[in-house]
C-alpha positions as CSV (number, residue, x, y, z in Angstrom):
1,X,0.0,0.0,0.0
2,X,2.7,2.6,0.6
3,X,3.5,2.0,-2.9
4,X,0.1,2.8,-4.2
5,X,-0.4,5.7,-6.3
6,X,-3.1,7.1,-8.5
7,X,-0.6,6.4,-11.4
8,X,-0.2,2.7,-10.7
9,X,-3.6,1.2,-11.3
10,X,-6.3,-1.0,-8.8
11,X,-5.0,-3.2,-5.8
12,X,-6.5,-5.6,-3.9
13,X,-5.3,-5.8,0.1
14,X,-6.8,-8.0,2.5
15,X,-6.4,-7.4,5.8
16,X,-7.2,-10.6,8.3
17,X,-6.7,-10.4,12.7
18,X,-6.7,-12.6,14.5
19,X,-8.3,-9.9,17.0
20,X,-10.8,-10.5,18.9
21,X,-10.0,-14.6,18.6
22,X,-8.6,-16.0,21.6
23,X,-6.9,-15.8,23.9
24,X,-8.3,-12.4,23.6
25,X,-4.8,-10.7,24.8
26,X,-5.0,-7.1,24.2
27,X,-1.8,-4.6,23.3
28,X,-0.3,-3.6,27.0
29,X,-1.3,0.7,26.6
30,X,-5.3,-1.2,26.2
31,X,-5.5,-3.5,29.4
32,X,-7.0,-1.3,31.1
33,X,-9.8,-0.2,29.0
34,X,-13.7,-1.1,29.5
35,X,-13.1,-1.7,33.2
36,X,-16.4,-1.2,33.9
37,X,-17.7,-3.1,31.2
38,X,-19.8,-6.3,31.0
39,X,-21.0,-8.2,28.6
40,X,-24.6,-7.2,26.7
41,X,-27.6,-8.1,29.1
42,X,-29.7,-9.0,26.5
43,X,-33.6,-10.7,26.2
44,X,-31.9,-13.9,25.7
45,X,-29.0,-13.2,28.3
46,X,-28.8,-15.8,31.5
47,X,-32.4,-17.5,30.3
48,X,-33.4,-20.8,29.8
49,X,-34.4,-21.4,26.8
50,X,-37.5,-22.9,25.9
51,X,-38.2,-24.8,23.1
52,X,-35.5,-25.1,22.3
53,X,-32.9,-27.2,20.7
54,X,-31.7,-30.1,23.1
55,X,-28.2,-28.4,24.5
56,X,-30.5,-25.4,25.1
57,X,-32.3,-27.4,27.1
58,X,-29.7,-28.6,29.2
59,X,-27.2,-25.6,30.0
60,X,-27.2,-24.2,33.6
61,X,-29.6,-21.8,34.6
62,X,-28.7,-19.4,36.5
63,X,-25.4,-19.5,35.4
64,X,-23.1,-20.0,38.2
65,X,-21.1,-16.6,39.5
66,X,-17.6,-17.9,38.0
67,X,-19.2,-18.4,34.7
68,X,-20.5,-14.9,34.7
69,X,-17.1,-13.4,36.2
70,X,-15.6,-15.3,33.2
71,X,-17.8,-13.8,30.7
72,X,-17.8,-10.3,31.2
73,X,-14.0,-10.5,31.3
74,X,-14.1,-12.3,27.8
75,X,-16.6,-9.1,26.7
76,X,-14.2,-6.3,28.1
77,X,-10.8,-8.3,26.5
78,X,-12.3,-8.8,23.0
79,X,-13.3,-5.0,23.2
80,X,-9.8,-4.1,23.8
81,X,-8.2,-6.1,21.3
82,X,-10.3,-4.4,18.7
83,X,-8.6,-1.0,20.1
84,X,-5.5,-2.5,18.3
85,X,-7.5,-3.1,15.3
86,X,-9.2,0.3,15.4
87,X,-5.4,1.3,15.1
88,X,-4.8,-0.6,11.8
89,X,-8.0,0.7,10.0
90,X,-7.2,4.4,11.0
91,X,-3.7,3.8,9.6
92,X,-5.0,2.4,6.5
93,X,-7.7,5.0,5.7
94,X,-4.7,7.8,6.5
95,X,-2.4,6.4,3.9
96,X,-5.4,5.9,1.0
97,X,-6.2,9.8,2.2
98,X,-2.8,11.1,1.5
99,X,-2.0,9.2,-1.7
100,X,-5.5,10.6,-2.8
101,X,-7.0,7.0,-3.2
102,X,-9.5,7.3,-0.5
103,X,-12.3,8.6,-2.9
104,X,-12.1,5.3,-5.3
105,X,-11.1,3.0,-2.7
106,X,-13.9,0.1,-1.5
107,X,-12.9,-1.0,2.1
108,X,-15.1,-3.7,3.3
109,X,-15.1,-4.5,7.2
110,X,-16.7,-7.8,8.1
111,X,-15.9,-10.6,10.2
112,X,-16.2,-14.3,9.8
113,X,-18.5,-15.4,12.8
114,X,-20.4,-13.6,15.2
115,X,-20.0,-14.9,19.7
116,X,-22.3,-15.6,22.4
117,X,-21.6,-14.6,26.0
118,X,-24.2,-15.8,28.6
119,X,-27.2,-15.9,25.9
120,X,-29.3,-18.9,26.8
121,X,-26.9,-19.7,29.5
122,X,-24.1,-20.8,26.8
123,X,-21.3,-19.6,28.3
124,X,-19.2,-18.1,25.1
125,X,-18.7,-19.7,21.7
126,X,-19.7,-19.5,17.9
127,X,-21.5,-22.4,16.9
128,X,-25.0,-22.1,17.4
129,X,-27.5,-21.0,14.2
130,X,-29.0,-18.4,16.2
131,X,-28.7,-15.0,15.4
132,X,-26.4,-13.9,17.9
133,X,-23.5,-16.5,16.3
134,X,-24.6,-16.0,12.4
135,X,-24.8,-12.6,12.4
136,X,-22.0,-10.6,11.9
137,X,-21.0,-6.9,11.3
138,X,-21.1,-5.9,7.7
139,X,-19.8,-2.0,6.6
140,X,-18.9,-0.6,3.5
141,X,-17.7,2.6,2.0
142,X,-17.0,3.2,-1.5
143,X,-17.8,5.3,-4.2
144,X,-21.0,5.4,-5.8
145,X,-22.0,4.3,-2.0
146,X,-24.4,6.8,0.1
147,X,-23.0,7.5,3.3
148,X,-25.2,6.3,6.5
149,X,-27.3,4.2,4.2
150,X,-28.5,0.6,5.2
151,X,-30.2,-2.5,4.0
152,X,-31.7,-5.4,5.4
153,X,-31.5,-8.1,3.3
154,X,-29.2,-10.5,4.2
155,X,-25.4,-11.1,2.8
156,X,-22.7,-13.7,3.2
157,X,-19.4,-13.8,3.5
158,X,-19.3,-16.0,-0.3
159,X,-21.2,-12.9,-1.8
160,X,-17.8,-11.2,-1.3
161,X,-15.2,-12.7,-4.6
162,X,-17.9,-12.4,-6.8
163,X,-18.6,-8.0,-6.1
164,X,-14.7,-7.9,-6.0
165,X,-14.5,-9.2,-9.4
166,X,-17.7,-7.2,-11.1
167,X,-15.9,-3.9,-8.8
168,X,-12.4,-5.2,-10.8
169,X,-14.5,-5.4,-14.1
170,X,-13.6,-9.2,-14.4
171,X,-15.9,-11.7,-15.3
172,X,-17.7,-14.1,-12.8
173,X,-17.5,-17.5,-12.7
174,X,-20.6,-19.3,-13.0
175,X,-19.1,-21.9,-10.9
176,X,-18.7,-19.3,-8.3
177,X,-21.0,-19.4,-5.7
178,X,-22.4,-16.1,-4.2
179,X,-24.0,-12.7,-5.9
180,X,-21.9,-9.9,-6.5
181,X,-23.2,-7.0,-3.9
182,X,-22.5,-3.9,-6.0
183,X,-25.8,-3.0,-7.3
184,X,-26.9,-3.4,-3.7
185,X,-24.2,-1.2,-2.4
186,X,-24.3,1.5,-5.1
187,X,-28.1,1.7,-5.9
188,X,-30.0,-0.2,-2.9
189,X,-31.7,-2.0,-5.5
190,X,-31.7,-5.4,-4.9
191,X,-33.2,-8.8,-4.0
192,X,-31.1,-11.8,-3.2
193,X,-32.3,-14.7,-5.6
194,X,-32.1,-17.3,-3.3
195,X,-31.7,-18.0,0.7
196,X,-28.7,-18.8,2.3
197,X,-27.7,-21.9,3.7
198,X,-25.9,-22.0,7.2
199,X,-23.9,-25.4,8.3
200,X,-22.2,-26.6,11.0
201,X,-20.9,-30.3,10.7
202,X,-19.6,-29.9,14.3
203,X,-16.6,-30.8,16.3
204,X,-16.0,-33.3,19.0
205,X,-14.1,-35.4,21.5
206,X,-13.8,-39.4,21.7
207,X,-13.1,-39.1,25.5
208,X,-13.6,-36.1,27.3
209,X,-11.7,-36.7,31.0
210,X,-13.8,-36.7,34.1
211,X,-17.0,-37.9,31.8
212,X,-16.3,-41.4,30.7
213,X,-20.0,-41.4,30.3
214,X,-20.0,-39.5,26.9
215,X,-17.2,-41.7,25.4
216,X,-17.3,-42.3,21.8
217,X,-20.6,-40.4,21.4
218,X,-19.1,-37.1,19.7
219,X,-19.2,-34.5,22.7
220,X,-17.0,-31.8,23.1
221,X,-17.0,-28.9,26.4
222,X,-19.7,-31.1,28.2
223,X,-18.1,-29.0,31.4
224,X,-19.9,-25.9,30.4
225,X,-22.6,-27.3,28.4
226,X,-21.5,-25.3,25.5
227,X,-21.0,-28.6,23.4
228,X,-18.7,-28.4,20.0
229,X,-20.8,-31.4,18.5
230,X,-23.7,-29.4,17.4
231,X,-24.6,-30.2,14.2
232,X,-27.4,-28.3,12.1
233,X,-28.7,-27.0,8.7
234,X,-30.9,-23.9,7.9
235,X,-32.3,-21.6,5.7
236,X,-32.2,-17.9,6.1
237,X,-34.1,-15.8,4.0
238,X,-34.6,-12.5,3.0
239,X,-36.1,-11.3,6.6
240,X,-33.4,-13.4,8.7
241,X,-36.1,-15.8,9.8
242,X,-35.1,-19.4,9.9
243,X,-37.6,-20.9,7.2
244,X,-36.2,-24.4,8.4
245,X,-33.6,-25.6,10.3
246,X,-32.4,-29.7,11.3
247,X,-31.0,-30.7,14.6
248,X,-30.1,-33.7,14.9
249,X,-30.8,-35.2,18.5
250,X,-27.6,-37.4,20.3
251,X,-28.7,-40.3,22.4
252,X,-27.0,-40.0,26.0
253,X,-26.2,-42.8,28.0
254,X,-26.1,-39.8,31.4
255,X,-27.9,-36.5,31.6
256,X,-25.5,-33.8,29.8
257,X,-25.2,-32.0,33.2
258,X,-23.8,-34.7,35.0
């Protein structure tokens, strides 16, 4: 990038954190921040769910004070390694400014997955199809884009290579799965032409220690109910709504909170 010049012709830089991935260790000068922070409170926080999905069904309720201690300390530390991250972005949009690229620039900020901290007593992770774990931030800025605008149809992260290539002018593969986004982002005129599917194939543990109970049977964090295994498939459509969505059911040989 500092070799960029209006004279040189169109770049592609990608940028990828591992901020706010664990082990959430922020820069030294940010350790401080947020003290008095805590994670989001929100409808779903610190409930039992109901009707829910089986693992739902069996997480802790209230959560224990340690688990909530834990939380709130995961909230404030992610925030603060974003700080450093807020550092990066400022640094690039300075150098696009004074190499006068800022105007015909596209800078995309997303993220890959979005986190749960305390919301139907699931302690903290990523895997679950709600919206709280699906959802994640989407901003753009651009030219041709109108500043402060929004839209509520829903995205993916695949729709990204195919409106980097129609933004480069280069043809689309129809293999390519995905929409390009540009009309969206430059005119608001838009309609995805199908719904997007969400998968998780899950991840697990033969033998977890202290639970020989759950041997062989696919389990992973059984400790904080906040199980790895979960496996699911669903639909979402041009609302967010969950049209339909498969859980498969494990068969215990013990209750999950033993």
């Amino acid at each position: 990038l500092d070799q960029q010049s209006t004279e040189s012709g169109p770049f592609f830089l990608m940028l990828s954190t591992p901020a706010s991935h664990a082990p959430f260790t922020p820069a030294p000068k940010f350790k401080d921040n947020f003290a008095d922070k805590k994670a989001p409170r929100t409808p779903s926080y610190n409930i039992h769910g109901k009707d829910k999905h089986w693992l739902i069904e069996q997480t802790l309720n209230p959560m224990p004070n340690d688990t909530v201690t834990t939380i709130d300390d995961i909230f404030r530390n992610r925030w603060r390694t974003l700080l450093s991250v807020d550092d990066m972005v400022e640094n690039v949009v300075n150098i696009l400014t004074e190499k006068d690229l800022i105007n015909n620039t596209f800078i995309f900020f997303t993220s890959d997955n979005g986190y749960h901290l305390g919301q139907f007593s699931l302690p903290n992770d990523k895997r679950q199809l709600y919206e709280f774990d699906n959802r994640v931030p989407f901003m753009v800025r651009g030219p041709g884009i109108k500043p402060g605008s929004t839209y509520n149809s829903p995205v993916s992260s695949i729709d990204l290579a195919p409106t980097f290539l129609e933004i480069a002018q280069s043809p689309i593969p129809i293999t390519m799965q995905g929409e390009s986004l540009l009309k969206l982002l430059t005119t608001q005129n838009y309609n995805r032409s199908s719904p997007i599917l969400l998968e998780h194939y899950g991840e697990h543990k033969d033998e977890i220690q202290g639970c020989p109970q759950y041997k062989n049977q696919g389990m992973a964090k059984v400790e904080d109910l906040d199980a790895s295994y979960f496996v699911y498939k669903c639909l979402m459509l041009r609302s967010f709504r969950q049209s339909h969505v498969h859980c498969p059911r494990p068969h215990f040989h013990g209750s999950p909170t033993t």
